[in-house]
N, C-alpha and C positions, 0 to 999 in steps of 0.2 A: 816701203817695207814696214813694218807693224812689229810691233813689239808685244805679246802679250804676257798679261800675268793671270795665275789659276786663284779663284779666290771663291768662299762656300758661303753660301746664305741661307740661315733656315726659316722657314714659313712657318706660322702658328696656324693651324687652321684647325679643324675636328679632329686630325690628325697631326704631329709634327712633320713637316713633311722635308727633308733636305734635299737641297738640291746644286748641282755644282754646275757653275758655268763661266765663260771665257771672258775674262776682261782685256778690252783691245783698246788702244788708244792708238790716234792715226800721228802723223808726224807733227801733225800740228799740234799736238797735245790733246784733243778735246776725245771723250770716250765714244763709242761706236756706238750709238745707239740700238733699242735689244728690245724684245719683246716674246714672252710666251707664258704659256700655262702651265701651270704646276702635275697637270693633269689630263692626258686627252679621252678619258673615261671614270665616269663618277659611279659611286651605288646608287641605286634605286632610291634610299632613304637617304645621302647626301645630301646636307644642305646648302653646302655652297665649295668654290674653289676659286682658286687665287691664280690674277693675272700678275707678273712677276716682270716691270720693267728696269731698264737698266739705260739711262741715261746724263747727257750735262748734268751740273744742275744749273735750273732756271732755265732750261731745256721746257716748253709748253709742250700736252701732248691731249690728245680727245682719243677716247674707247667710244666705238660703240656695238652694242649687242644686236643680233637678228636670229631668236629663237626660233627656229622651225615650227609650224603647227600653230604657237601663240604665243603671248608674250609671258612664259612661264619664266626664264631668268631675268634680273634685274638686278643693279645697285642697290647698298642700303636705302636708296634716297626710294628707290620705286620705279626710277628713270630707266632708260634703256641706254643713254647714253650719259659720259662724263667728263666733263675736262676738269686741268690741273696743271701744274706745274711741279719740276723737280725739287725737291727740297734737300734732296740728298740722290747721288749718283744711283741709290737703289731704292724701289718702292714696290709695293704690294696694294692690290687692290682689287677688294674683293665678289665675287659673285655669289646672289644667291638664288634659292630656286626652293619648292617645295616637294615633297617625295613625288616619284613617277610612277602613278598609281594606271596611267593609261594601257597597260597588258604589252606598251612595245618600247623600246629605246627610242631617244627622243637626241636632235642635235642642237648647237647653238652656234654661229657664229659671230668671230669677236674680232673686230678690225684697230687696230692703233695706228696712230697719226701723230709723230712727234713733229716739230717746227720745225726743229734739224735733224734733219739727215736719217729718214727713215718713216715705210708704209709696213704696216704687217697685216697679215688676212690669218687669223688663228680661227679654232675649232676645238671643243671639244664634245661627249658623246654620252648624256645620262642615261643609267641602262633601267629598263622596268622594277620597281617593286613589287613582289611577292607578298600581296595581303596576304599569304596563309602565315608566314611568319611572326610569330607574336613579339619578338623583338630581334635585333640581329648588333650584336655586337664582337669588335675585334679583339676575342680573346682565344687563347688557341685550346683552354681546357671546354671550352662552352658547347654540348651537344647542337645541332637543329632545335630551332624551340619552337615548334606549331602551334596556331589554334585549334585546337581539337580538345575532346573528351573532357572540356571543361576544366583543364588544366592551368593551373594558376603559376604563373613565372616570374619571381624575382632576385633580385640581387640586393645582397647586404654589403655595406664598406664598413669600415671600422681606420682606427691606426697602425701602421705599421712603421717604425724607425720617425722619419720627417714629417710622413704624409698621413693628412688625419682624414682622408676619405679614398684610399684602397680598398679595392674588392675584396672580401673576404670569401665568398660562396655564391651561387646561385641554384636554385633548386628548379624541381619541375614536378610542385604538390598538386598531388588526387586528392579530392576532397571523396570522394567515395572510400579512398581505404583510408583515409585521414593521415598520410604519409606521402613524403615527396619519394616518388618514383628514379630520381638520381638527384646528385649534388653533387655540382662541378665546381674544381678548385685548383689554383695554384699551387703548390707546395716548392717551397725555399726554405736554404739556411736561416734567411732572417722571418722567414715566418713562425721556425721553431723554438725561439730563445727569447727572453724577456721578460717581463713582468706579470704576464699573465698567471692565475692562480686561479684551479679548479675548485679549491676548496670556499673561494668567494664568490664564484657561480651558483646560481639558482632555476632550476629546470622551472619552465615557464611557457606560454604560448608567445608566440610570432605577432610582432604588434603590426605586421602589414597582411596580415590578413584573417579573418571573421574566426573568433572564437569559437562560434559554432560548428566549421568545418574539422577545427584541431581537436587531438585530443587532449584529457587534460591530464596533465603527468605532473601534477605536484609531488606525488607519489609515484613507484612504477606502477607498468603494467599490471593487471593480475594473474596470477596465476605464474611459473616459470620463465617470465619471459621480462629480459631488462629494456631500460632505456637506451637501445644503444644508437650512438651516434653514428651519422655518415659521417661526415666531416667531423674526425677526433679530437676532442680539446687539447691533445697531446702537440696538435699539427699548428696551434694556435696559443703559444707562447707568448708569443712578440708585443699580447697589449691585453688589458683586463677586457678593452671595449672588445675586440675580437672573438676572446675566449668563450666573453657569457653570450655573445650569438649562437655559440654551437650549443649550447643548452633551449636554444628554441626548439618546439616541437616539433617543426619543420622540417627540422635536421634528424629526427629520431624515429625510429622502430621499433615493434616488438620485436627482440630478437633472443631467444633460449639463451638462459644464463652460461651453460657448459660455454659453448661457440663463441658468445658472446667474448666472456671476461678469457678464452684458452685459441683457441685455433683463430679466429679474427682478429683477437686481440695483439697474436705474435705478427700475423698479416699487416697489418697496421707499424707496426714497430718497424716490418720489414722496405713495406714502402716508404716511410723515413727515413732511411739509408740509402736510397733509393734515387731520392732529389740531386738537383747538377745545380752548376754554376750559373747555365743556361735557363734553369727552371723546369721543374718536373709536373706535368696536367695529368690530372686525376679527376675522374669520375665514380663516385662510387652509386653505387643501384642496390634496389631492392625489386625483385621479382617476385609479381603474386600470381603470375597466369600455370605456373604448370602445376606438379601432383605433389602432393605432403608428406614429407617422410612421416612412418610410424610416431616418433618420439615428438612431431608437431601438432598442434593444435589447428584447425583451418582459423581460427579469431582469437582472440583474447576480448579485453574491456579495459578503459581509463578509468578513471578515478570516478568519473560520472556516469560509469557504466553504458558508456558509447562504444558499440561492436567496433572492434578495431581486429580487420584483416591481419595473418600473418605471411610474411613473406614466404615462399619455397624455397627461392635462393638470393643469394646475393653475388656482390661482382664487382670489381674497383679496374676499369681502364687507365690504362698508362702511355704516355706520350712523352720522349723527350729525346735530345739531342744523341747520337752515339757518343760523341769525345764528350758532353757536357762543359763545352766552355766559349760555344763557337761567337758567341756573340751575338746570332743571327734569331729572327722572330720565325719563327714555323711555317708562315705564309712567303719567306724567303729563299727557303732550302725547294731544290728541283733536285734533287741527286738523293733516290730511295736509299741509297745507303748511309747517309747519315743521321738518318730518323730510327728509332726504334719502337716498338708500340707490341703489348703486350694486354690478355684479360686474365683477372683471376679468377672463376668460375664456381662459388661454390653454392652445395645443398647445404640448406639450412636443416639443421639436427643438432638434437644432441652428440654432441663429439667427442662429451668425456675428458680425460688429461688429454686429448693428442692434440697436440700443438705442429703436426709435420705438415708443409709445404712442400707440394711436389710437383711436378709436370703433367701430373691429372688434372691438377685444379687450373691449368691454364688452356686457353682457346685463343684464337685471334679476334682482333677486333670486327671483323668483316662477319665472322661466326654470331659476334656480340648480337650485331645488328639485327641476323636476320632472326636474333631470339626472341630481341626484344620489340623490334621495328623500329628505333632510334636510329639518326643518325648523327655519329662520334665523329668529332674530330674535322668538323669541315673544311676550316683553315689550310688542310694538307693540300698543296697543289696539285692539281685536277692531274696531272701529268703522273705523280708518283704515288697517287691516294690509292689506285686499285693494292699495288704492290705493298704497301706502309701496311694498309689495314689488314692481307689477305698472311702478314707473316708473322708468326710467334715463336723468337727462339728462347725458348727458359732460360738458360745457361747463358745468356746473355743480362737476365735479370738475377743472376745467380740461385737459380732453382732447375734442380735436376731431379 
């Protein structure tokens, strides 16, 4: 009979990855020896993933690899194959492999051979990389980011609290209207509180990318129309270094003074109230393709008198937990009813003192898309993303 105890180990890998599993020791004392993969499907761009054994120590054991097709996985060493010995009842050992650019999924399998007491025949399954993607990371505020239209995609870190290279935004800049297209972000308590200080901000160009494409706003805009930010320096407290990023021109628009500093303004204040415990993703956009209200300009000009498009309308998607405290990462929820997901919709105008928020200004995210042809929010499981995106209840976001 067998005794066992429950005990967790967790993997470092591009991921942290936890994983729980059974410790058995036989009557004789000695542990049951164990073997498997952290993973039996990797991404496209994946670089590696970890075999997870569990034996004596001083337990010998040999891995070896037989990648399908060629010898695309390997050991650090290069080898396909590795021996070793226990040093500790628990070890990790890792695989790597280069993105799967070949249009199909690709397998590998991975055999272990411990001295005592155990054969294992493992497998796992690298799925193809999509070259149209210009980068792909696990963040759940992050749109689709494609190659196309000549579209320039980055992300900026800054500090927040301990960690001195957190995300702070990523954009998705046109160099033809000399404005990023959206800017996606986290919004949290502690992204809102801190040190940061607008008044020691200085509007500036984006040092990651060509001066020539930005405009230059040392100065605003000309004519009616401010600096306004996607990403609020309001929303970026927590650190000076974070702050003065939203002052890149990367982050900024022409956007009509009234709207600006009155109705977007209150907008802005409201999705800060807005954020959970869970974390609240936000996108915010600027639209140049439809028609101009009266009181817009179709351009303005920088400081260098470089034709700088105006937007039509603008839009900030929202994503987050219903209770706000679930614990859980976005790509882990399968039950539509505890995601909520909301757009705010508006024409860019002069708007005067009104400052009201209503149920007009709101659409679903599934609407977003087919405005903009962006795709929001992909994280959402393939199973509850039709229904997450296709639903908007205002009074859920407290706007009626």
């Amino acid at each position: 009979m067998q005794k066992c105890v429950w005990s967790v180990m967790a993997i470092l890998s591009l991921m942290v990855v936890a994983i729980s599993t059974v410790r058995c020791e036989k009557n004789d004392g000695r542990i049951e020896s164990q073997a498997y993969i952290n993973t039996e499907t990797v991404k496209g761009d994946s670089k590696n993933c970890a075999v997870v054994l569990r034996a004596e120590q001083g337990t010998s054991y040999q891995i070896t690899i037989q990648s399908v097709g060629d010898d695309w996985a390997h050991f650090s060493d290069g080898s396909n194959q590795i021996e070793g010995v226990m040093d500790s009842t628990d070890k990790v050992v890792y695989i790597y492999f280069s993105k799967n650019d070949s249009g199909e999924s690709r397998e590998a399998n991975v055999y272990v051979d411990f001295s005592y007491g155990g054969t294992f025949s493992l497998f796992f399954t690298q799925e193809s990389y999509d070259s149209s993607i210009a980068f792909s990371r696990e963040w759940a505020e992050l749109p689709l980011c494609k190659k196309e239209n000549d579209y320039i995609f980055n992300t900026h870190y800054g500090k927040l609290g301990l960690k001195d290279n957190a995300r702070n935004y990523t954009y998705c800049f046109d160099p033809k209207v000399r404005a990023s297209l959206w800017v996606a972000y986290p919004l949290h308590s502690s992204h809102m509180s801190g040190e940061g200080n607008r008044n020691y901000s200085s509007f500036g160009y984006d040092p990651d990318v060509d001066n020539e494409v930005q405009a230059n706003l040392t100065k605003s805009y000309n004519g009616w129309y401010d600096r306004g930010h996607q990403l609020p320096a309001a929303d970026r407290k927590c650190s000076q270094q974070m702050m003065d990023q939203t002052f890149y021109a990367t982050n900024m628009t022409p956007q009509q003074y009234s709207f600006n500093q009155n109705k977007w303004g209150v907008l802005e204040g409201r999705v800060r109230n807005m954020s959970c415990n869970d974390t609240l993703y936000v996108v915010t956009g600027a639209y140049f393709d439809g028609l101009h209200h009266s009181s817009i300009d179709g351009a303005t000009t920088d400081r260098s008198g470089n034709q700088c498009p105006t937007p039509t309308h603008y839009y900030k998607a929202l994503l987050r937990t219903k209770k706000g405290n679930t614990g859980k990462r976005i790509d882990e929820i399968t039950d539509p009813n505890q995601l909520r997901a909301i757009v705010f919709w508006m024409e860019h105008k002069n708007t005067g003192e009104d400052t009201s928020i209503t149920s007009a200004d709101c659409i679903s995210v599934a609407e977003l898309e087919q405005k903009t042809g962006f795709t929001f929010f992909p994280m959402i499981d393939d199973s509850i993303e039709q229904k997450v995106k296709g639903t908007a209840v205002p009074s859920e976001w407290g706007v009626y």
